[in-house]
C-alpha positions in Angstrom: 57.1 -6.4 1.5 60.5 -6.7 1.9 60.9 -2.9 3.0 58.0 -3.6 5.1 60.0 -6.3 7.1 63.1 -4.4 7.0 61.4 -1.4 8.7 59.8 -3.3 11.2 62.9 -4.7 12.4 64.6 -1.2 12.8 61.2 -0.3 14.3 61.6 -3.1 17.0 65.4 -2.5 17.4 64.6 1.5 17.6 67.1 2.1 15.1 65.2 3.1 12.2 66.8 5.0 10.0 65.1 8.1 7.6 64.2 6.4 4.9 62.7 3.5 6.7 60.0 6.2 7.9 57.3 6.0 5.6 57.2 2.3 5.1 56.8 2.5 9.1 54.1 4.9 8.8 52.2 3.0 5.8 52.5 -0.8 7.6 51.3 0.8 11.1 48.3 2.0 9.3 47.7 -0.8 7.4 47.9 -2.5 10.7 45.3 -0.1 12.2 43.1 0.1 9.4 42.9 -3.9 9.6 42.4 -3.9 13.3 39.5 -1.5 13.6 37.5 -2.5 10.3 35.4 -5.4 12.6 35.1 -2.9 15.2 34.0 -0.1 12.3 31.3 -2.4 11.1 29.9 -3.3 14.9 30.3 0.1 16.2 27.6 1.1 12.9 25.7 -2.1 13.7 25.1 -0.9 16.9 23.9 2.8 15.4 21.5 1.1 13.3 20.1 -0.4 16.0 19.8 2.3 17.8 18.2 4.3 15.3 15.7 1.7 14.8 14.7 1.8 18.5 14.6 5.4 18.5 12.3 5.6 15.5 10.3 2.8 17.4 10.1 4.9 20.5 8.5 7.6 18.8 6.3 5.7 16.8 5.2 4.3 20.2 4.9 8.0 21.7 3.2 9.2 18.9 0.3 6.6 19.1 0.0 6.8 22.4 -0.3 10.5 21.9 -3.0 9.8 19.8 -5.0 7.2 21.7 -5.2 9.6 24.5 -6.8 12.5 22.0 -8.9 10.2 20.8 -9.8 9.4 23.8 -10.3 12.7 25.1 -12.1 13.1 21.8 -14.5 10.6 22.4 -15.3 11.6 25.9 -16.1 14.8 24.4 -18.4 13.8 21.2 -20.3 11.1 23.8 -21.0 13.0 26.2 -21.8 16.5 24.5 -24.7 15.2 23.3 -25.7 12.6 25.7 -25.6 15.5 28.1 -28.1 17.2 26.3 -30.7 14.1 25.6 -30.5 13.9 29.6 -30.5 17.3 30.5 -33.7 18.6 28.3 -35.6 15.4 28.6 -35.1 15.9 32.8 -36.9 19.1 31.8 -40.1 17.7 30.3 -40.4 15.5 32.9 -39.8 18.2 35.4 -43.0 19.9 33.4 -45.7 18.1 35.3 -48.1 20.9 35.3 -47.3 22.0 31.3 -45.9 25.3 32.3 -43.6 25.2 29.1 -45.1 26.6 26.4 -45.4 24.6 23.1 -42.8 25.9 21.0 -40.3 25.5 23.9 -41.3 21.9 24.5 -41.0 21.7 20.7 -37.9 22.9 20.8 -36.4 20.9 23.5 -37.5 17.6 21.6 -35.9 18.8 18.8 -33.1 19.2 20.7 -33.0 15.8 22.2 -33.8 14.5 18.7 -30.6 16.3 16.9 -28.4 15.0 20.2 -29.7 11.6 19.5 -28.3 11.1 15.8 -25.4 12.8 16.4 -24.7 10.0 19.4 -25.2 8.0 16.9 -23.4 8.8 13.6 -20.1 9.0 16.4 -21.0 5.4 17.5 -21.5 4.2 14.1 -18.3 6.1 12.7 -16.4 4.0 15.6 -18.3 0.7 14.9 -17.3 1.3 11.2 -13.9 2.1 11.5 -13.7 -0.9 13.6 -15.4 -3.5 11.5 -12.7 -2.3 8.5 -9.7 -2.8 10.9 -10.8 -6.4 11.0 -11.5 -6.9 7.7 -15.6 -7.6 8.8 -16.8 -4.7 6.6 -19.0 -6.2 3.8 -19.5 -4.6 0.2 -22.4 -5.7 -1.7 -21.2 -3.9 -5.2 -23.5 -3.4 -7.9 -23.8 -1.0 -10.8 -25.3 1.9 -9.2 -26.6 5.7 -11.4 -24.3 8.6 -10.4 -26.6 10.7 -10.6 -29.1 9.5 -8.5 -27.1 8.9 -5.5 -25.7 12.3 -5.4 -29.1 13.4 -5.8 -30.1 11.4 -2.6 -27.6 12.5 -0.4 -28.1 16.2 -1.8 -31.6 15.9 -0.6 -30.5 15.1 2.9 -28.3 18.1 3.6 -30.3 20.3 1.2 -31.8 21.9 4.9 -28.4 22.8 6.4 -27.1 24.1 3.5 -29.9 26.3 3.2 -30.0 27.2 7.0 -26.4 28.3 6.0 -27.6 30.2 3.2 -25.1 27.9 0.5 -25.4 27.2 -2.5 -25.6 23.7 -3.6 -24.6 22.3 -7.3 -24.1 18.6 -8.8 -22.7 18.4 -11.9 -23.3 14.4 -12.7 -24.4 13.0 -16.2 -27.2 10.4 -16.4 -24.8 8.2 -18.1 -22.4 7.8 -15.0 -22.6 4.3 -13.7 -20.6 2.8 -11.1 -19.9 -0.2 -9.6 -20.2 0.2 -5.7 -22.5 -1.1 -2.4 -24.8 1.4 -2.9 -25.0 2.3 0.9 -21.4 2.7 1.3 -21.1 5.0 -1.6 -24.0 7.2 0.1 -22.1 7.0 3.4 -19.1 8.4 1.7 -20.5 11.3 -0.4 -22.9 12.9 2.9 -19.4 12.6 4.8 -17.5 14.8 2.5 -20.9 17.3 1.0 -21.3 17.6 4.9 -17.5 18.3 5.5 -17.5 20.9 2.4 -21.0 22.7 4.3 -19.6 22.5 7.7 -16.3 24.4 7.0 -17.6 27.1 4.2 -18.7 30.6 5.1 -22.2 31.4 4.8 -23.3 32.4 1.9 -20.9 30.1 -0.1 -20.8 27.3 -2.6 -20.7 23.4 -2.5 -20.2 21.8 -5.9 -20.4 18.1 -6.5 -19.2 16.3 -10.0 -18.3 13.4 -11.4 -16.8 12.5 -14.3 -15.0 8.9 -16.6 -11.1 8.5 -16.2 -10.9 5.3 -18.5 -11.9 2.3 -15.9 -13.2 5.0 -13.0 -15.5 7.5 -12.3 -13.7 10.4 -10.4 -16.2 12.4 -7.9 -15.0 15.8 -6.8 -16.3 17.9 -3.8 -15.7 21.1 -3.8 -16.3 24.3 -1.5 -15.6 27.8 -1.3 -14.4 27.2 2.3 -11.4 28.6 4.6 -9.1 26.1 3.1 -6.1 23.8 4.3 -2.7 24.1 4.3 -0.6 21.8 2.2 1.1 20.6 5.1 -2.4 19.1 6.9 -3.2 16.8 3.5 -2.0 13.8 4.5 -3.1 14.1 8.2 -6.5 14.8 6.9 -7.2 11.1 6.5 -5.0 9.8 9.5 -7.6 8.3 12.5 -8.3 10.5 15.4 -6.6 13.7 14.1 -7.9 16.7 13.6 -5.9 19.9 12.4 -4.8 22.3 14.3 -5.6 25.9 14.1 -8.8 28.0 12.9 -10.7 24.2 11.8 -10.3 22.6 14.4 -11.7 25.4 16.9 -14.7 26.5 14.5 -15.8 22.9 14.5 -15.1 19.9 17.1 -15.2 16.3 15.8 -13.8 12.7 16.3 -11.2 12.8 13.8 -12.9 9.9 12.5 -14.9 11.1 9.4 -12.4 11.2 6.9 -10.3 7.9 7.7 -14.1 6.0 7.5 -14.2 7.8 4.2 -10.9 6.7 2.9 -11.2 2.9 4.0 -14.9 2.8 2.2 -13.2 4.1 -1.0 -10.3 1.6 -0.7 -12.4 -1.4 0.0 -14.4 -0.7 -3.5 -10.2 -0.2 -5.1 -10.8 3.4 -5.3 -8.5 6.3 -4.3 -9.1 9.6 -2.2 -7.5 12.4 -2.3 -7.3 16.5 -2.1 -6.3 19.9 -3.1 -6.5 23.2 -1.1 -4.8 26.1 0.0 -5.4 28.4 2.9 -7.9 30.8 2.3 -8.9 29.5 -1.5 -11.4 26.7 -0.5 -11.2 22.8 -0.8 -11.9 20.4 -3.7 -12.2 16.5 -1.7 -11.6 13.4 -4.9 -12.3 9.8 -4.6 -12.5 7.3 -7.9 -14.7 4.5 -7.7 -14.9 1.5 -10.6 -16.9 2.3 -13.6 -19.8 0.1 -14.5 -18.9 -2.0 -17.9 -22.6 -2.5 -18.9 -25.8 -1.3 -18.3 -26.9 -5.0 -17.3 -26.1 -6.8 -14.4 -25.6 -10.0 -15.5 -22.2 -12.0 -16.5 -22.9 -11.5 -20.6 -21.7 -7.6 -20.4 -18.5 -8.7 -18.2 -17.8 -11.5 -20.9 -18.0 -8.7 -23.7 -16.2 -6.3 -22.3 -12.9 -9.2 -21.5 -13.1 -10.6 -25.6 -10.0 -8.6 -27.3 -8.1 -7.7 -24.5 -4.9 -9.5 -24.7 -2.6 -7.5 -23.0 -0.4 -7.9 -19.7 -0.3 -11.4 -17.5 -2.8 -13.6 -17.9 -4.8 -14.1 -14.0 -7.8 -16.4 -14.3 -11.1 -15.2 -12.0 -12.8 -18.2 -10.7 -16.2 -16.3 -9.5 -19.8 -17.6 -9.9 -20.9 -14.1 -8.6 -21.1 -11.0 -11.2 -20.5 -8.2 -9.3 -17.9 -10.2 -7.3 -16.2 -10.6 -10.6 -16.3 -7.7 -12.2 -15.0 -6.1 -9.2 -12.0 -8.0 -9.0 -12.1 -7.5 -12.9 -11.6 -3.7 -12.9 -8.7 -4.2 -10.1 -6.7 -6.4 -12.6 -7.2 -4.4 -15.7 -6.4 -0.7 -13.6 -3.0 -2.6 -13.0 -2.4 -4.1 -16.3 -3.6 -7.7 -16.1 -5.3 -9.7 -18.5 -8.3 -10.9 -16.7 -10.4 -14.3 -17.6 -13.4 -15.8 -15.4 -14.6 -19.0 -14.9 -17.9 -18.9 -12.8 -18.0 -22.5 -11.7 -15.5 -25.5 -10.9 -15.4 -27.6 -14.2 -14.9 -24.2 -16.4 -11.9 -23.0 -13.4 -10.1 -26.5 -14.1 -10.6 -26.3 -18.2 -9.6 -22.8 -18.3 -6.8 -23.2 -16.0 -5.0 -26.4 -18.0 -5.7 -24.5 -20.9 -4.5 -20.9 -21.0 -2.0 -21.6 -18.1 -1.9 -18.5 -16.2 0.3 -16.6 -14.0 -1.9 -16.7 -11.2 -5.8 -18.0 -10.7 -7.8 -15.9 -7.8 -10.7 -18.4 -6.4 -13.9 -18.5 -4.1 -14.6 -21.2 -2.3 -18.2 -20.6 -2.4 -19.4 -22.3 -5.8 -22.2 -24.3 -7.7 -21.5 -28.0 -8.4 -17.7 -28.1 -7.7 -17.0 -25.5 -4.7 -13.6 -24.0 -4.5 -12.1 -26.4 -2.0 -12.3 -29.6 -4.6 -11.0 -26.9 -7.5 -8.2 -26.0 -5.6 -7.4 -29.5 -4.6 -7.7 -30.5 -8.2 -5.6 -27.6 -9.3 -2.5 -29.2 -7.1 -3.4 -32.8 -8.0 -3.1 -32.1 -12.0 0.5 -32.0 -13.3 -0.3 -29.2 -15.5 -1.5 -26.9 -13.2 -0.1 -27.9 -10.1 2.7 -25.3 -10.3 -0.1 -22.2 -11.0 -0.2 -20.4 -7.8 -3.7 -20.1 -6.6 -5.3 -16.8 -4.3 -7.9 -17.8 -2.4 -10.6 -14.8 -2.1 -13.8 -15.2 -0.1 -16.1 -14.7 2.6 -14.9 -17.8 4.3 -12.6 -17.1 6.5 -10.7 -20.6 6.1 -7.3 -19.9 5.9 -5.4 -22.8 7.7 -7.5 -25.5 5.3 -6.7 -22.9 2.3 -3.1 -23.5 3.5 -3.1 -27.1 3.4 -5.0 -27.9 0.1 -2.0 -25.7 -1.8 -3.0 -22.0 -1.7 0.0 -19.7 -2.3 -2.4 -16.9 -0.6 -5.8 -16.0 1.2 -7.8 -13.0 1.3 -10.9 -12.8 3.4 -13.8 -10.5 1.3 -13.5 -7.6 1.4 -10.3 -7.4 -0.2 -7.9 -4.8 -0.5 -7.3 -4.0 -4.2 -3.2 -3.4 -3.4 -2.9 -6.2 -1.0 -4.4 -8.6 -3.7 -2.4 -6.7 -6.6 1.2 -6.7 -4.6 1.2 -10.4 -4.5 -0.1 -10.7 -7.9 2.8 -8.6 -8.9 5.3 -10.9 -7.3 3.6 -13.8 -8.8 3.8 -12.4 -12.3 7.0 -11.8 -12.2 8.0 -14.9 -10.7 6.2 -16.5 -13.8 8.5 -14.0 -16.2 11.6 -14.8 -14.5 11.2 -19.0 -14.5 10.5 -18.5 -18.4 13.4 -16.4 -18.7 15.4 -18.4 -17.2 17.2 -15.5 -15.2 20.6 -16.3 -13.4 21.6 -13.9 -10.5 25.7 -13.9 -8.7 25.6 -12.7 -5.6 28.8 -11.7 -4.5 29.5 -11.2 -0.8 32.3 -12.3 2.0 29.4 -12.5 4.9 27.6 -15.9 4.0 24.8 -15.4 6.0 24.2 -12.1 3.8 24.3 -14.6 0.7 22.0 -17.4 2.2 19.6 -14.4 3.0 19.9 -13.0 -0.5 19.6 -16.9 -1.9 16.5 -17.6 0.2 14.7 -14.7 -0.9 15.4 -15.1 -4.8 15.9 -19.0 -4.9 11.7 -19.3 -4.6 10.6 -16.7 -7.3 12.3 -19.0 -9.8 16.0 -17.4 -9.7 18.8 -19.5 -10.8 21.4 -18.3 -7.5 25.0 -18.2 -8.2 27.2 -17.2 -5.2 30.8 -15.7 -4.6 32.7 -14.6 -1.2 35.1 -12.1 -3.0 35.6 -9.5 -5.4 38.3 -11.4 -7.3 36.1 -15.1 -7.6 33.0 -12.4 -8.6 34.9 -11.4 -11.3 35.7 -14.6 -12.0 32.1 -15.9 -12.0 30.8 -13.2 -13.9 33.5 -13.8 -16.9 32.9 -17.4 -16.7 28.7 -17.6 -16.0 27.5 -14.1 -17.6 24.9 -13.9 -15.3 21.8 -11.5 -16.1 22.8 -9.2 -12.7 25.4 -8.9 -10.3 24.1 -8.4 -6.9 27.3 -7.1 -4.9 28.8 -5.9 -1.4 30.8 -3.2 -1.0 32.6 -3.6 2.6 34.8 -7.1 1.5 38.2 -7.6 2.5 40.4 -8.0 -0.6 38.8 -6.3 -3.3 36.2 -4.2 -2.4 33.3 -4.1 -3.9 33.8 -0.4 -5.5 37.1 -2.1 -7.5 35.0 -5.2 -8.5 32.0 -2.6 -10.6 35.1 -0.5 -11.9 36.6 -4.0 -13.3 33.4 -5.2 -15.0 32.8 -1.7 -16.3 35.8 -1.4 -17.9 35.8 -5.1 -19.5 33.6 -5.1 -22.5 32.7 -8.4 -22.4 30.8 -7.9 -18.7 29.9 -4.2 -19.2 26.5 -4.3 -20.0 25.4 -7.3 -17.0 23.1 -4.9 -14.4 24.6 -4.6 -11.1 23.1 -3.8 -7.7 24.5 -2.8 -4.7 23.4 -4.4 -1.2 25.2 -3.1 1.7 26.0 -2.1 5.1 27.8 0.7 4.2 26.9 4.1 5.4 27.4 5.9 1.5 28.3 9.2 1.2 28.7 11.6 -1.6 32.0 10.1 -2.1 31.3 6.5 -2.3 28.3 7.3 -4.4 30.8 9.3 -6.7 33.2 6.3 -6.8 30.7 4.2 -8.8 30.2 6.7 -10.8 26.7 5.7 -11.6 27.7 2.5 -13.0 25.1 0.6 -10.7 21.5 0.4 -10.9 20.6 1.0 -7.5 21.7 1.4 -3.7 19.9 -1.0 -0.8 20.6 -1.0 2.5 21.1 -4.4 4.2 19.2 -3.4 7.1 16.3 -2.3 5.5 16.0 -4.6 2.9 12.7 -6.8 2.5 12.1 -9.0 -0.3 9.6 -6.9 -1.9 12.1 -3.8 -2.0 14.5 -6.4 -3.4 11.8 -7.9 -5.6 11.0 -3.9 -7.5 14.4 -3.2 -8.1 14.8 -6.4 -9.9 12.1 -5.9 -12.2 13.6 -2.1 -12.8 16.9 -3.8 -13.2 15.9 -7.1 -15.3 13.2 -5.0 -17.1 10.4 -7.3 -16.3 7.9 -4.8 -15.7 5.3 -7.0 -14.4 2.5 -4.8 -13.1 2.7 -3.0 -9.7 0.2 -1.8 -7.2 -0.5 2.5 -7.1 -0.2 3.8 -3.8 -3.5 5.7 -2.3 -3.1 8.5 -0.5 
């Protein structure tokens, strides 16, 4: 420091001699380096932001694109056949004096009978749609036979497939037994069998099977058809779009079809999907819940729960079967351990007694309904601390809210909505038993009030520290089970504070995760030489991002939702 000095003053003087030159040199960049860090970190703030608006902006221009093809769209699908009802039916009634012969007028009826129900498969596609986007769309699931719904909806198209000169096949065992609303499943099989007829050649093949993937049934569709490319899968099942190219020109549509299709298989927690190729046909998937008994009735749900004492305990308060043994197969496809109650006083028993990490409840039950349950629940001491998930058809949420519940789902409930909080709940429950300490270390305390508030309420034990050097010093002193740490700190940076606990043996082994601001590049990510278990971004960062790299990082494994396609 004393160099330092001694070169500033020749500096000022503008005597400075030789071999004052580099300790010029080194305290003017020091000087800039310090001056231009706050501007550094604005100046990326401010690109951030901008890239956020410009990925809003085209977000914005890409619905908008879409609401006008849909619109365009619709204008097309209504009035293509509306024009057609009106048009031939002006013609009959032009016929007052029978001129047309009878197979004409026969024909023109037909006509205006074909227009009619396609007006009104569009119409229905859009009131669908609709009713699933606002969470109205009922499922009435029971155990339905396979075989005999793909043998219903076979009948139907049987006469275009013909007309067509294809072949039809299903491949479904007797034995396959589902649990779905038996209408819905119907709806979603003549959508894709009429999908695989409408785009083969004539003379081709349509194939339907169905076969048991442990707690599913998995349907396939498949055609010998002019295929998609591997690009156009995901768009397939996007709202309003169509593909462009040779399928789109063969055969006009709403662009509605296929996003019905995948909502209906979502809202029974099953999963669509496909595989194709250009030129080498198209095989359409969806997985529905397999039936666990014969029987409708509660005894065959009870059997198949005795023995299965694996994964987080979630009690089922449901006095209706299906009900339950829907939201049954959604807990065990995600590695819960399921237990029902099916009325009030056997909820509140249960729930003292086997304490679980969550209890999912309807309001709508005998003798004790779910709004005195769920008040008792949060009255009792021993139970008062189980978070409770409201799901039902009564759309009650502000009163839900008020008597204690953590959350509320209005029927029909999506199986990764309900499963995602379960997940967080779960682990929440792992982490309190734990005891789990985390140190946040970071010189922004806003950054470490955000961090707290986010981990404080799943039952984290929050330690904090503004610097590298008191993070050290906390992690030494506290051995906290991770180190959540910034890198941009004045001081020691947050690169020398891993390197230090790295290279101490006593604070080697604690996890450590990065939050940042920082824009990383190949040579900051070789600097911690993969010492840390992940890298978040500050601006991106949600509390569920934050809450699966903990579980990763802690271990906890508490079950997560699969993503659809």
């Amino acid at each position: 420091m004393a160099l330092h000095g001694e070169a500033l003053k020749h500096l000022v003087t503008g005597e400075a001699a030789p071999e004052h030159l580099s300790g010029i040199v080194e305290l003017s960049t020091q000087f800039l380096e310090e001056a231009l860090a706050p501007f550094e970190m604005t100046v990326r703030g401010f690109q951030e932001a901008n890239d956020r608006l410009v990925l809003a902006n085209m977000e914005l221009k890409r619905a908008d694109e879409m609401e006008k093809r849909f619109l365009a769209n619709m204008s097309h699908e209504l009035r293509t056949p509306l024009n057609a009802i009106l048009g031939f039916a002006e013609l009959l009634l032009d016929d007052r004096e029978n001129g047309l012969r009878p197979e004409r007028r026969r024909a023109f009826l037909e006509t205006i009978h074909r227009s009619g129900k396609h007006l009104l498969a569009v119409i229905n596609d859009i009131l669908d749609l609709a009713k699933v986007d606002a969470g109205q769309m009922t499922i009435a699931a029971e155990p339905v036979a396979g075989a005999d719904a793909v043998s219903e909806v076979i009948g139907l198209i049987e006469p275009l497939a013909r007309e067509r000169g294809i072949v039809l096949e299903a491949k479904v065992r007797p034995s396959i037994r589902i649990i779905a609303d038996p209408g819905r499943l119907k709806q979603i099989l003549l959508n894709l069998l009429s999908n695989a007829i409408k785009f083969s050649q004539n003379g081709g093949r349509v194939c339907v099977t169905a076969r048991r993937q442990r707690h599913e049934i998995r349907f396939e569709v498949t055609d010998t058809g002019i295929g998609i490319a591997p690009e156009d899968h995901r768009r397939l099942f996007v709202e309003f779009q169509q593909l462009a190219g040779g399928l789109d020109r063969r055969q006009q549509g709403t662009g509605l079809g296929l996003a019905l299709t995948k909502r209906l298989v979502e809202l029974h927690g099953g999963k669509i999907g496909v595989r194709s190729a250009l030129a080498q046909g198209s095989t359409f998937w969806f997985t529905m819940p397999v039936a666990l008994d014969t029987e409708t009735g509660a005894e065959p749900l009870a059997r198949e729960l005795e023995g299965d004492s694996t994964g987080p305990l979630v009690l089922v308060v449901e006095d209706d079967p299906k009900a339950a043994e829907l939201l049954v197969h959604y807990l065990r496809s995600a590695g819960y351990r399921p237990e029902v109650a099916r009325h009030g006083g056997e909820a509140l028993e249960k729930a003292k007694r086997l304490q679980p990490v969550a209890i999912t409840l309807d309001v709508l039950l005998p003798k004790l309904d779910g709004w005195e349950v769920l008040a008792r629940l949060k009255r009792d001491r021993k139970t008062a601390h189980i978070p409770v998930v409201v799901v039902s058809v009564v759309d009650e949420q502000s009163l839900g809210r008020v008597l204690g519940a953590a959350d509320y789902f209005v029927k029909p409930v999506s199986r990764d909505a309900l499963i995602a909080r379960l997940s967080r709940y779960a682990f929440t429950a792992k982490v309190k038993e734990r005891e789990v300490t985390v140190l946040l270390v970071d010189d922004e305390l806003e950054a470490l009030e955000l961090l707290a508030n986010i981990l404080e309420p799943l039952g984290f034990t929050v330690i904090k520290a503004a610097s590298g050097e008191e993070g050290i010093q906390s992690t030494r002193r506290c051995r906290p089970d991770l180190v959540i740490l910034d890198l941009m700190m004045p001081g020691m940076t947050g690169f020398e504070v891993v390197k230090v606990l790295k290279a101490d043996l006593y604070t080697r082994a604690i996890p450590i995760l990065i939050v940042t601001a920082k824009d990383m590049n190949e040579h900051d990510k070789a600097a911690l030489n993969g010492d840390v278990e992940a890298v978040l971004s500050k601006g991106s960062l949600a509390s569920m991002d934050l809450l699966a790299w903990l579980e990763e990082a802690l271990g906890a494994h508490a079950p997560r939702a699969d993503t659809a396609v």
